[in-house]
Every structure is written in structure tokens, then in C-alpha cells.
ROGUFI-213967 format. One line per 8 residues: number of its first residue (from 1); for each residue x, y negated, z negated of N, C-alpha, C. Coordinates in Angstrom, 3 decimals, decimal comma. Example, Ala and Ser with C-alpha at 12.3 -4.5 7.8 and 13.67 -1.06 7.14 Angstrom:
<atoms>
1) 13,190:5,690:-7,800:12,300:4,500:-7,800:13,200:3,300:-7,800  12,850:2,250:-7,080:13,670:1,060:-7,140:12,900:-0,030:-7,870
</atoms>
This chain:
<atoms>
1) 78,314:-90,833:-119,828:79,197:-91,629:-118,985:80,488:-91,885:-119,758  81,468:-91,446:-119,070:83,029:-91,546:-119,643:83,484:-93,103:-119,247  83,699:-94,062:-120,122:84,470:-95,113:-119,676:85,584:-95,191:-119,928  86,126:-95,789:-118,706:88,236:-95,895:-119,195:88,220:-97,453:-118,303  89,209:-97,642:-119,916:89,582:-99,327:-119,439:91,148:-98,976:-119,020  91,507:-99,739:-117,544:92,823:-100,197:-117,945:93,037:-101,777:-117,412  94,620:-101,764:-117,642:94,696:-103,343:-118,220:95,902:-103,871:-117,471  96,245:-105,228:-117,318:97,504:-105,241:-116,133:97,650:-106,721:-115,847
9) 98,910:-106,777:-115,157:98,877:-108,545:-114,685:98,632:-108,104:-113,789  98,687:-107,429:-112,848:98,557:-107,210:-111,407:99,218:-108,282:-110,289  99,962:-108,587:-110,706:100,829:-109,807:-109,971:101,141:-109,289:-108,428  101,634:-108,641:-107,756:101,511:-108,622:-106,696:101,396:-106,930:-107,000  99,774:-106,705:-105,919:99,006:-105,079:-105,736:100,723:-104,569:-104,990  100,781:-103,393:-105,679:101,888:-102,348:-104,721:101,134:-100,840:-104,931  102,170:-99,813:-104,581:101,558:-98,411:-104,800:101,319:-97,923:-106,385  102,165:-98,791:-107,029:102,261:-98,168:-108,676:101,064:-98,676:-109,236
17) 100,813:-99,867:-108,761:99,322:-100,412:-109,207:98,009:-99,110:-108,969  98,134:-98,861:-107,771:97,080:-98,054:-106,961:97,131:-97,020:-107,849  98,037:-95,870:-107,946:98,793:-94,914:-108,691:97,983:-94,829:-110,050  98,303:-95,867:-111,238:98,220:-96,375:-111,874:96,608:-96,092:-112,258  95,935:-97,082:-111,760:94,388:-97,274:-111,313:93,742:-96,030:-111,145  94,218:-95,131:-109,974:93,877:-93,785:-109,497:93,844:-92,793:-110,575  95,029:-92,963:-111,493:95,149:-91,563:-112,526:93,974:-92,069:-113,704  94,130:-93,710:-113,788:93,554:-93,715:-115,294:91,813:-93,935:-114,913
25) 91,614:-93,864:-113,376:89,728:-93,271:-112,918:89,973:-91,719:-113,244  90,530:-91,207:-113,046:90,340:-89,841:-112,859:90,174:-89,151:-114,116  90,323:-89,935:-115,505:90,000:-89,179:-116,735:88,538:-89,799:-117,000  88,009:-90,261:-116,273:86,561:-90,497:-116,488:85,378:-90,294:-115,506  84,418:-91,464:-115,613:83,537:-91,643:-114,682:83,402:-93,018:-113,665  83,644:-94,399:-114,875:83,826:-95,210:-114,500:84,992:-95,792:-115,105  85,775:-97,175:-114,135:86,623:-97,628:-114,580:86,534:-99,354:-114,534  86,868:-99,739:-115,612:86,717:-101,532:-115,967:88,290:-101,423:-116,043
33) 88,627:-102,616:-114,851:89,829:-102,842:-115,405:89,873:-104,527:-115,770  91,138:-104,821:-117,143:91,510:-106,173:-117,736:92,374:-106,671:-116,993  91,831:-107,582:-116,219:92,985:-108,460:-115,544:93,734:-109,392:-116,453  94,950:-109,432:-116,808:95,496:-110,429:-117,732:95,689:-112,085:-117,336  95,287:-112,714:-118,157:94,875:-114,188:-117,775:96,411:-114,702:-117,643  96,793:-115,864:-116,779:98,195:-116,418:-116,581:98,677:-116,654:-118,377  97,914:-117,787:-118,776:98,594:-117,979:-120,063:99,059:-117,015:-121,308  98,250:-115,662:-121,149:98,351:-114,467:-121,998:99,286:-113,715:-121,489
41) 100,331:-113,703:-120,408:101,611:-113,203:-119,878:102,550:-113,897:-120,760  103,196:-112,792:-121,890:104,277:-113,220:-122,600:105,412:-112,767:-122,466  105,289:-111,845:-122,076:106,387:-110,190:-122,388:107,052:-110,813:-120,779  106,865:-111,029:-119,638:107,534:-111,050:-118,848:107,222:-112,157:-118,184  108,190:-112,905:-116,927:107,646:-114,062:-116,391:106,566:-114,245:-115,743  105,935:-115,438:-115,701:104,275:-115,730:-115,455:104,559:-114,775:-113,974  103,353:-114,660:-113,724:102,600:-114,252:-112,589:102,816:-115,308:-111,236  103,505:-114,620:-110,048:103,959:-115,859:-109,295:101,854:-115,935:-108,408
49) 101,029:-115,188:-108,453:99,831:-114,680:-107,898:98,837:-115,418:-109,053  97,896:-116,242:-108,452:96,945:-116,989:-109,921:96,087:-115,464:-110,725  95,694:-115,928:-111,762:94,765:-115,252:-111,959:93,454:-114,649:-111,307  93,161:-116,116:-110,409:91,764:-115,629:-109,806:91,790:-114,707:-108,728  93,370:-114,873:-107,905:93,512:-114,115:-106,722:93,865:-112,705:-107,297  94,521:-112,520:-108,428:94,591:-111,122:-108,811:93,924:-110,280:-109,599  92,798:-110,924:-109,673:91,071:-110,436:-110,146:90,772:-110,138:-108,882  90,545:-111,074:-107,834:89,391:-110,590:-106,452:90,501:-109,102:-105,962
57) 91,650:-109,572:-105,983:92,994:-108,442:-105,247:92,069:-106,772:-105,940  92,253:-106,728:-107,351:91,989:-105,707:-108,014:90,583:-105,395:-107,905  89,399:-106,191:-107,966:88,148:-106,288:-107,272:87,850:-105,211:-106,167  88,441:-105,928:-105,486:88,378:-105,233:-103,665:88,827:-104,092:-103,519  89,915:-103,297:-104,611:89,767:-101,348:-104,782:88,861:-100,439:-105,207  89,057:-99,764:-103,986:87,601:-98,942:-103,976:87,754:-98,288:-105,431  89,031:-97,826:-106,295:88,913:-97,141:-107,297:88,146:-97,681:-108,423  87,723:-98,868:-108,832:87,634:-99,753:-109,514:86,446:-100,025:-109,367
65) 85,374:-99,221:-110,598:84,314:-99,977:-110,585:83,805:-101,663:-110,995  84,625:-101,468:-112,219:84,224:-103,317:-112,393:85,563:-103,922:-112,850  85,734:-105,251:-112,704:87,228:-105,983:-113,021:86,634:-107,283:-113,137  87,642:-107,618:-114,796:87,298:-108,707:-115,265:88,648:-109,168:-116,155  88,628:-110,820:-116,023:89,998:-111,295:-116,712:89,862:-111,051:-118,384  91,177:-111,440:-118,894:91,235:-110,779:-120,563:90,847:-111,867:-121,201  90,719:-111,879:-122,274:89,669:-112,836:-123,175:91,280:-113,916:-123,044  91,265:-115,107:-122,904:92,198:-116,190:-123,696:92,738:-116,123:-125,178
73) 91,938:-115,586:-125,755:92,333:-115,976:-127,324:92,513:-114,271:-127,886  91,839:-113,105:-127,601:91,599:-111,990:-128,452:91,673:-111,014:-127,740  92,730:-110,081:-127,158:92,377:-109,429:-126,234:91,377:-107,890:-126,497  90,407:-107,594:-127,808:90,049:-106,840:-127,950:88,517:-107,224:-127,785  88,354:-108,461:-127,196:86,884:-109,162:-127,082:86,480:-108,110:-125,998  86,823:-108,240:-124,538:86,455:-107,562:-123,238:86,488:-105,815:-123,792  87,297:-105,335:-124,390:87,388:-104,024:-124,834:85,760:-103,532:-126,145  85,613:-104,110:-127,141:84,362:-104,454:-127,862:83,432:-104,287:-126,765
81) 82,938:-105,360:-125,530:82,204:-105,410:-124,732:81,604:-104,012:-124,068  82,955:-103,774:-123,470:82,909:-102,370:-122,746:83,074:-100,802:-123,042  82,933:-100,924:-124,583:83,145:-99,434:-125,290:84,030:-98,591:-124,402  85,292:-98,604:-124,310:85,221:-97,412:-123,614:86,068:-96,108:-124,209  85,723:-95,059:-123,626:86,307:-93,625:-124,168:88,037:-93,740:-124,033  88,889:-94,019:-123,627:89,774:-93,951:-123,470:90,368:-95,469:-122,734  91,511:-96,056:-123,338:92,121:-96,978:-122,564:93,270:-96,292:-121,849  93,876:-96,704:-121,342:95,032:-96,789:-120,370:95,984:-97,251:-120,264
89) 97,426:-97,140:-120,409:98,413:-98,295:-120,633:99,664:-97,336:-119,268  99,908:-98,662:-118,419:101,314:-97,777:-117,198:102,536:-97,432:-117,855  103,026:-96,508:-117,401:104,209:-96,298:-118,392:105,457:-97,553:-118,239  104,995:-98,983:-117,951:106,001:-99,915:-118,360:105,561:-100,707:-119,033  104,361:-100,631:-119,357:103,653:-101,665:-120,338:103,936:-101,407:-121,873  104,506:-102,805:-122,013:105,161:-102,782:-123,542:104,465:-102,186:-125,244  103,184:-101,954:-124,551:102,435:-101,262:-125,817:103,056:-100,438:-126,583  103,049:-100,467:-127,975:103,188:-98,799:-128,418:101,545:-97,831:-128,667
97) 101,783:-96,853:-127,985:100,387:-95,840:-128,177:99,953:-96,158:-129,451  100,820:-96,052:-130,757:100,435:-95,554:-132,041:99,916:-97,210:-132,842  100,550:-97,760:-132,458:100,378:-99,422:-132,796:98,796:-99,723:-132,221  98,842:-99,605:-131,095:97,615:-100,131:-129,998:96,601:-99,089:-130,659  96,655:-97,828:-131,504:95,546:-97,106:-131,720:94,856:-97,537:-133,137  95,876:-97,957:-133,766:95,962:-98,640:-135,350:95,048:-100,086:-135,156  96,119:-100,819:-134,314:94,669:-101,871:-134,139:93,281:-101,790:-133,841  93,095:-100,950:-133,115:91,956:-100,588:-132,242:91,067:-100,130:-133,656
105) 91,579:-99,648:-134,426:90,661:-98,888:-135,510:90,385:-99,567:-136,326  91,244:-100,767:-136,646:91,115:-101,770:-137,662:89,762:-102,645:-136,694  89,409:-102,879:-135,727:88,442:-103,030:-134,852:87,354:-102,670:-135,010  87,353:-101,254:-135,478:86,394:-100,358:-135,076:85,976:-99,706:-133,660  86,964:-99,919:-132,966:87,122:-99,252:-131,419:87,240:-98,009:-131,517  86,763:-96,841:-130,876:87,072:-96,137:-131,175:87,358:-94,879:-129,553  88,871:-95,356:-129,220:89,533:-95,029:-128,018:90,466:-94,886:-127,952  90,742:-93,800:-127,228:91,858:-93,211:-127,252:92,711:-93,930:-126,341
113) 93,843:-93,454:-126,392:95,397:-94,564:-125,290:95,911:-93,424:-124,929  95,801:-93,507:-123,741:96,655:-92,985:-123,078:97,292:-93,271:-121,879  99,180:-93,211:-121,868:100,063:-93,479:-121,214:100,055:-93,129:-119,951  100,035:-93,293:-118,999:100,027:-92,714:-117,496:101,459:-92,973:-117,133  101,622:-91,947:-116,568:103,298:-91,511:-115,974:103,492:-92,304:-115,017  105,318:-92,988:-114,462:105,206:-93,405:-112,877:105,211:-93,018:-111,846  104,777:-94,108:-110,941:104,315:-93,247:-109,833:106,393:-92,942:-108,927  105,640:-92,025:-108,656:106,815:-91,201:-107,655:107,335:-91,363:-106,517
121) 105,892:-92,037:-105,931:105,942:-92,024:-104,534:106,698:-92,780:-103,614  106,281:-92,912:-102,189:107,233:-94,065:-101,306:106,513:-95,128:-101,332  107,732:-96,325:-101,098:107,533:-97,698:-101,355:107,638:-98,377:-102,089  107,581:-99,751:-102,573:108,169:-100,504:-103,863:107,114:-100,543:-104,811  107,430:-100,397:-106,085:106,640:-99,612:-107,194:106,788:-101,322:-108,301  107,008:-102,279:-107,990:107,413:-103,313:-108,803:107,197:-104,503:-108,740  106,525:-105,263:-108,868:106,270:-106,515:-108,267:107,566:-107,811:-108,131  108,898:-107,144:-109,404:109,831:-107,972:-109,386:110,769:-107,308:-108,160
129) 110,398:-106,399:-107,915:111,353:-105,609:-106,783:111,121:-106,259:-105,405  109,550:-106,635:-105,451:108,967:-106,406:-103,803:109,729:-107,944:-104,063  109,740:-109,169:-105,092:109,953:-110,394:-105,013:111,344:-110,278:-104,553  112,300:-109,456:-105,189:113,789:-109,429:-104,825:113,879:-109,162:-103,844  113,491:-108,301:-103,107:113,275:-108,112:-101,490:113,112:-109,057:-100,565  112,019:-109,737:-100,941:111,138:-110,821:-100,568:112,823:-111,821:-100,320  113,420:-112,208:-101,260:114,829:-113,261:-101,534:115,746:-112,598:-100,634  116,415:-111,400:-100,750:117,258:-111,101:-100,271:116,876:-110,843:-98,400
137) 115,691:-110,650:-98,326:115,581:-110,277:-96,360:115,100:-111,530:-95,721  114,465:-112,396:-96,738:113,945:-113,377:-95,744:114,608:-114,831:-96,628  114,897:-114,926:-97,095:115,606:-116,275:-97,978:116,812:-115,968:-98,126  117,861:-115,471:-97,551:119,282:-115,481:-97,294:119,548:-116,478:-97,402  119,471:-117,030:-95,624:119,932:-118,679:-95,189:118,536:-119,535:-95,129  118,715:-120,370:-96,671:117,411:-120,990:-97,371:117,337:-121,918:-96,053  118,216:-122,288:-95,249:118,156:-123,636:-94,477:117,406:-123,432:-93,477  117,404:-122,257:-93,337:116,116:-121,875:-91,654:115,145:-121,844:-92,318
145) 114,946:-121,643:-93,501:113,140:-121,922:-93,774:112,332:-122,887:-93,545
</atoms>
């Protein structure tokens, strides 16, 4: 059994999520994905979506065998847990491959990283995009809200 973890805020599900999810099942058998906990969002602004709703969100894809939030304190606790053959990182996630493989070994993990390309396709690929959208078509004139 091939396991591949991948990992994510998942703040609001779009196609790049799906995308995303889809390529990094397809180098295995099964897939665990790390939902990132609100307080462990550093790199970019919190999650406007709680944690719990963007666990059940990621849950409920059929691609996705199991989904679980990231440890609070260590994020290599859930990874330890789930051995898996290969992790996963989207190509906007601030990781470096060679960094993230170095730790992993100082661990004793022993998994490979690999980058998944973006997705191409139609529709909004961004969760800060779909929000800017969100402002500019329906929050114009704040006063009719």
C-alpha cells in the first residue's frame, strides 16, 4: 500500500484544491490529507473558514481517503502517525522540497516531496481571488447589504 500525505489550509474548496488532491492520489493508493489548524496559519492571513468546517469540506471528497487536522505544536506528529511514501506540497506552498526533505530525515521519515504543478483549468484557482470577487461583485455598495 502506497501512502501519500498532502497538506493545506483549505480555506475556501475551489478547483486548485480538487486538482491538487487529484494529482497527489494518483501517485499512490491511498491518500491522508493535513488539514492545517487556524492557529498554525503563519505564512498567510488566518483562514476566513474554521478549522472544523474545512476538515468536514475536505472530508466529503470522494478523492480523499482519510482527513485529519495538523498537530498544534509539531507538524511532523500526524506525518510519524501515517508513514507515508511520498508527501505532497501545491506549487504555492511555501515549503522548500530540499529543506522539508532534510527535516523529515532528521525525523527519521522517510518520504519523498513532491511538488505538484498548477492547476490550468477553468475557474478561480485561489481562495484570496474567489474572496476578491466575493468584495468587488457583491460588496460594492456596502449600504445595500
Amino acid at each position: 500500500m502506497r501512502c501519500i500525505v498532502a497538506t493545506g489550509t483549505f480555506d475556501i474548496l475551489h478547483p486548485g484544491h480538487v486538482y491538487y488532491l487529484e494529482q497527489s492520489r494518483a501517485l499512490g493508493d491511498e491518500l491522508h490529507v493535513i488539514v492545517a489548524r487556524d492557529e498554525n496559519v503563519k505564512h498567510k492571513p488566518k483562514p476566513v473558514v474554521s478549522e472544523n468546517q474545512r476538515l468536514k469540506m475536505v472530508q466529503s471528497l470522494k478523492v480523499v481517503d482519510y482527513a485529519r487536522h495538523g498537530d498544534p505544536d509539531d507538524m511532523f506528529i500526524p506525518i510519524i502517525d501515517i508513514d507515508p511514501a511520498v508527501i505532497t506540497l501545491g506549487f504555492n506552498q511555501f515549503f522548500s522540497e530540499k529543506l522539508l526533505e532534510e527535516k523529515l530525515k532528521k525525523r527519521g521519515i522517510d518520504a519523498e516531496v513532491v511538488r505538484v504543478g498548477a492547476y490550468q483549468g477553468e475557474g478561480f484557482c485561489s481562495s484570496r481571488e474567489i474572496m476578491g470577487q466575493i468584495l468587488m461583485r457583491r460588496c460594492k455598495d456596502t449600504d445595500k447589504l
